[in-house]
C-alpha positions as CSV (number, residue, x, y, z in Angstrom):
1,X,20.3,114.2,79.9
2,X,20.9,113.3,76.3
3,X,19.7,110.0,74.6
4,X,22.2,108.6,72.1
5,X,23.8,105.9,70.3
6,X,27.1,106.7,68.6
7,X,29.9,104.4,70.0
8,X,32.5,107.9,69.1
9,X,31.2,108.5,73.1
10,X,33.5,105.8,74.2
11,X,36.6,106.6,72.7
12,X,36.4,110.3,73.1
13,X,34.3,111.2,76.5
14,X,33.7,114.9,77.7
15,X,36.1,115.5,81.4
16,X,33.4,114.1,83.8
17,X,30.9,113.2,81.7
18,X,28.6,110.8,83.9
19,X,26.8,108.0,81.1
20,X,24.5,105.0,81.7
21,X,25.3,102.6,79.3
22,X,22.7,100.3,78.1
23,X,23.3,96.4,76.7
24,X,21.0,93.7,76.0
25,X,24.0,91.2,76.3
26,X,27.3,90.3,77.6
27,X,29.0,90.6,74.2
28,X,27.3,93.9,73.7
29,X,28.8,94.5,77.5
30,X,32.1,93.6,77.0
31,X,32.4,95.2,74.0
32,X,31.8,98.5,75.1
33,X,33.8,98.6,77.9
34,X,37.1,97.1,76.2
35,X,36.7,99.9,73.4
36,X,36.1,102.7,76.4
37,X,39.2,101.2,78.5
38,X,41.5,100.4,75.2
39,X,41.5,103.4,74.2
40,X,41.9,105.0,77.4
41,X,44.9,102.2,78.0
42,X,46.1,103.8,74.2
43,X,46.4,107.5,75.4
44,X,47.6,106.6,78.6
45,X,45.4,107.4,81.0
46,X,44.4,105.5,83.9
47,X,41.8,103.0,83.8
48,X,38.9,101.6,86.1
49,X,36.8,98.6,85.8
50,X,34.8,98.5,88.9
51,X,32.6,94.8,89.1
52,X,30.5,92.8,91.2
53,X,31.9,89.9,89.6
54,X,35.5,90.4,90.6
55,X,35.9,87.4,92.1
56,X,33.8,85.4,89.3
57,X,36.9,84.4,87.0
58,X,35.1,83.1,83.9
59,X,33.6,86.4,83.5
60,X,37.0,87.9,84.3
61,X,38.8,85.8,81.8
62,X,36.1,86.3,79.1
63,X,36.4,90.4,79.6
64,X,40.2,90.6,79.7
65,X,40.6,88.8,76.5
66,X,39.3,91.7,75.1
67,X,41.6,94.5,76.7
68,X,44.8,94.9,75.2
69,X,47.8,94.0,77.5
70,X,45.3,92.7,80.4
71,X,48.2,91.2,82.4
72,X,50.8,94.0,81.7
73,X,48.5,96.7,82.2
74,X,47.2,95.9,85.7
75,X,50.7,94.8,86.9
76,X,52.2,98.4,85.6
77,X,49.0,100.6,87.3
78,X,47.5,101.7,83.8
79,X,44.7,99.4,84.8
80,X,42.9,98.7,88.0
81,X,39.9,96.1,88.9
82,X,38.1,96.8,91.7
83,X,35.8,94.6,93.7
84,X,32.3,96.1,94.2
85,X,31.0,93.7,96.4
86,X,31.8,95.6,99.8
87,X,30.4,99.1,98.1
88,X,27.6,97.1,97.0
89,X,26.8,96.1,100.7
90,X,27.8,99.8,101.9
91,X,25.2,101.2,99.3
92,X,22.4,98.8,100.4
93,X,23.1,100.1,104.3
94,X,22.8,104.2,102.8
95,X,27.1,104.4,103.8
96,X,29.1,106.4,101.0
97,X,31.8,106.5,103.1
98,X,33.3,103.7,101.3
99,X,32.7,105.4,98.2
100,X,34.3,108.5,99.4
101,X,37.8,106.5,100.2
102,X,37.6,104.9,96.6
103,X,37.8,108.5,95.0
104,X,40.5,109.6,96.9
105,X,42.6,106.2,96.1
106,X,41.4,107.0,92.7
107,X,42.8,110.7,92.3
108,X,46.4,109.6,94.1
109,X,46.6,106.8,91.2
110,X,46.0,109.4,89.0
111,X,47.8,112.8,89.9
112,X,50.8,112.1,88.5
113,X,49.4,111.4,84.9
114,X,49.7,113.4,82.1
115,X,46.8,113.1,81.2
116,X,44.8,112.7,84.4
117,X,41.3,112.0,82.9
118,X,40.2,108.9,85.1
119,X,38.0,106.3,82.9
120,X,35.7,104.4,85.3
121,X,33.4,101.6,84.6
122,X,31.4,100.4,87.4
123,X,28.3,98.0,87.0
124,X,27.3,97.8,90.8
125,X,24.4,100.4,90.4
126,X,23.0,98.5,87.3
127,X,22.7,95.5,89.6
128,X,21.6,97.7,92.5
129,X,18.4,98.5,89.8
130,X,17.9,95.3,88.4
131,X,17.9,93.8,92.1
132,X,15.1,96.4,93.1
133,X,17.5,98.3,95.3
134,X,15.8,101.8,93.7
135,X,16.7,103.9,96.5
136,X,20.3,102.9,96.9
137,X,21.2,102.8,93.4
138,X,19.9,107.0,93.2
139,X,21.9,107.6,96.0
140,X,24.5,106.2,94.2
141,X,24.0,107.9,91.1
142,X,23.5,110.9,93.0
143,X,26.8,110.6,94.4
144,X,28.4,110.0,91.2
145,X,26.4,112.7,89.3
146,X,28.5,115.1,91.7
147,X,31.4,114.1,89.6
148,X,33.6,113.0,92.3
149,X,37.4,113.2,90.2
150,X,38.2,114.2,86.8
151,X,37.7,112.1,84.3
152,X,34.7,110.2,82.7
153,X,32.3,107.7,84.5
154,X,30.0,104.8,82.1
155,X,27.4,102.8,84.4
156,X,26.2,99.4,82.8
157,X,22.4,98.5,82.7
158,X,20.7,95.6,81.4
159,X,18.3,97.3,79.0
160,X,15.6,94.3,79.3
161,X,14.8,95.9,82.6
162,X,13.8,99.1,81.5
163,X,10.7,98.1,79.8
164,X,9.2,95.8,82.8
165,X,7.5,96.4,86.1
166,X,8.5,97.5,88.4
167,X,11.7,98.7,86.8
168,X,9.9,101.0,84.5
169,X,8.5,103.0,87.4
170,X,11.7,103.7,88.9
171,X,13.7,104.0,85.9
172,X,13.4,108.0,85.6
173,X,14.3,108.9,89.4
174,X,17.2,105.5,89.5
175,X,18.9,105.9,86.5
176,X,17.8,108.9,83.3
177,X,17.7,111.8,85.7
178,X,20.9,111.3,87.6
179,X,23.2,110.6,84.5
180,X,24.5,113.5,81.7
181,X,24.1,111.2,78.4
182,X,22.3,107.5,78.1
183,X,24.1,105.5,75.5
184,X,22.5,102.7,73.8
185,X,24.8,100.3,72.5
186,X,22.2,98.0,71.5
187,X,20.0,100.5,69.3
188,X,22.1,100.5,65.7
189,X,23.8,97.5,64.0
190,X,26.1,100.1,62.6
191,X,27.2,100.9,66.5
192,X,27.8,97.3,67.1
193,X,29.7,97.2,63.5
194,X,32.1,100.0,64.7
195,X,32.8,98.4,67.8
196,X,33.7,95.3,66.5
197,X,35.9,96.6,63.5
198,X,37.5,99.0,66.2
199,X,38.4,96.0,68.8
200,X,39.5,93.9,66.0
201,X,42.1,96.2,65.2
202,X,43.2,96.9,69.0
203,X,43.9,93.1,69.6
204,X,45.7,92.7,66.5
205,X,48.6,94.4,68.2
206,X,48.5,92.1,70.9
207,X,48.1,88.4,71.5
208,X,45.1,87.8,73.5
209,X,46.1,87.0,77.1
210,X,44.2,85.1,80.3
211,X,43.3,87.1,83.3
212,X,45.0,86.5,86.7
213,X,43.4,83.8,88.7
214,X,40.8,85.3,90.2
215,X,38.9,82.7,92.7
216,X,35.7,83.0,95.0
217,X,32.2,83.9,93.7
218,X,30.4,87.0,93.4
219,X,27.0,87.6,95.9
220,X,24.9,84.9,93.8
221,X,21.9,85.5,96.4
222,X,21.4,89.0,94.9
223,X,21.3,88.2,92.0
224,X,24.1,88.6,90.3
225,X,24.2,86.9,87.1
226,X,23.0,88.2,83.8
């Protein structure tokens, strides 16, 4: 496990590369993952964004301004949203099954791709850690850190957790150990910098677009708000 903070990681990711990704906000967040998936969308390959907030449409609205072609994107199959609210219950009850189906969906989406390199963002383990769920989000990780299909896999955390009890106890065994690389997006001003300049340029070949209605709410009594 490698500690870094060059935002180069997201646009060029090693084939099943498994990274915690580390924010101290949702611009920071957001950021990040429209970089990873923009330039994913840019070399066509297929793209994952995996939330707990699926069904939370000012969140989804605020995110898919920042990916070009949000609307076209999805509707063609370059670009699928998943709700993590089911594989958030199935890891609380210690089931991967769920998981297990996801991957295989995932690698017939992908097989007939070019380039088959799968990038995945999924923030249900970061809210499996910040809700205390330590167990489940390792055997999560764990799962993941098996490097389930090819392609390259970036798990959100809030960083703000990392330094506080009882977080910091579990941090090691939850999160450092079961990941290749943890990337800090919020450690350099000249990270942020390059993210910025780089999405800037992305949406300036595309008018910024609203997300599908998405309606319902996201399991608000774990938690899940930033």
């Amino acid at each position: 496990m490698a500690l870094v903070n060059s935002s180069n990681l997201l646009l060029n990711p090693p084939n099943r590369e498994h990274i915690a990704l580390l924010y101290e906000n949702k611009q920071e967040l957001h950021t990040a993952i429209s970089q990873y998936i923009n330039e994913g969308l840019a070399r066509g390959q297929f793209c994952v964004f995996a939330t707990v907030h699926y069904r939370d449409e000012g969140y989804i609205q605020d995110l898919s301004s920042s990916i070009v072609n949000f609307k076209d994107n999805l509707e063609n199959g370059s670009l699928l949203m998943i709700d993590l609210a089911p594989l958030y219950i199935a890891a609380l009850l210690n089931d991967i099954e769920p998981f297990e189906k996801a991957r295989k969906l995932l690698m017939e989406k992908a097989k007939d791709r070019k380039d088959r390199h799968v990038r995945f963002v999924g923030d249900g383990t970061g809210f499996l850690f910040k809700n205390k769920h330590f167990d489940a989000c390792a055997v999560v990780e764990q799962w993941w850190q098996e490097k389930p299909f090819e392609g390259s896999y970036v798990c959100p955390y809030p960083k703000q957790f990392f330094d506080g009890f009882p977080h910091d106890i579990y941090s090691e065994r939850a999160v450092v150990v079961t990941h290749d690389i943890v990337l800090d997006v919020s450690d350099s001003n000249s990270v942020k910098d390059e993210q910025s300049s780089i999405l800037q340029e992305q949406l300036s070949l595309s008018e910024k677009i609203q997300a599908s209605n998405i309606q319902g709410t996201t399991p608000d009594d774990e938690g899940v708000s930033n």
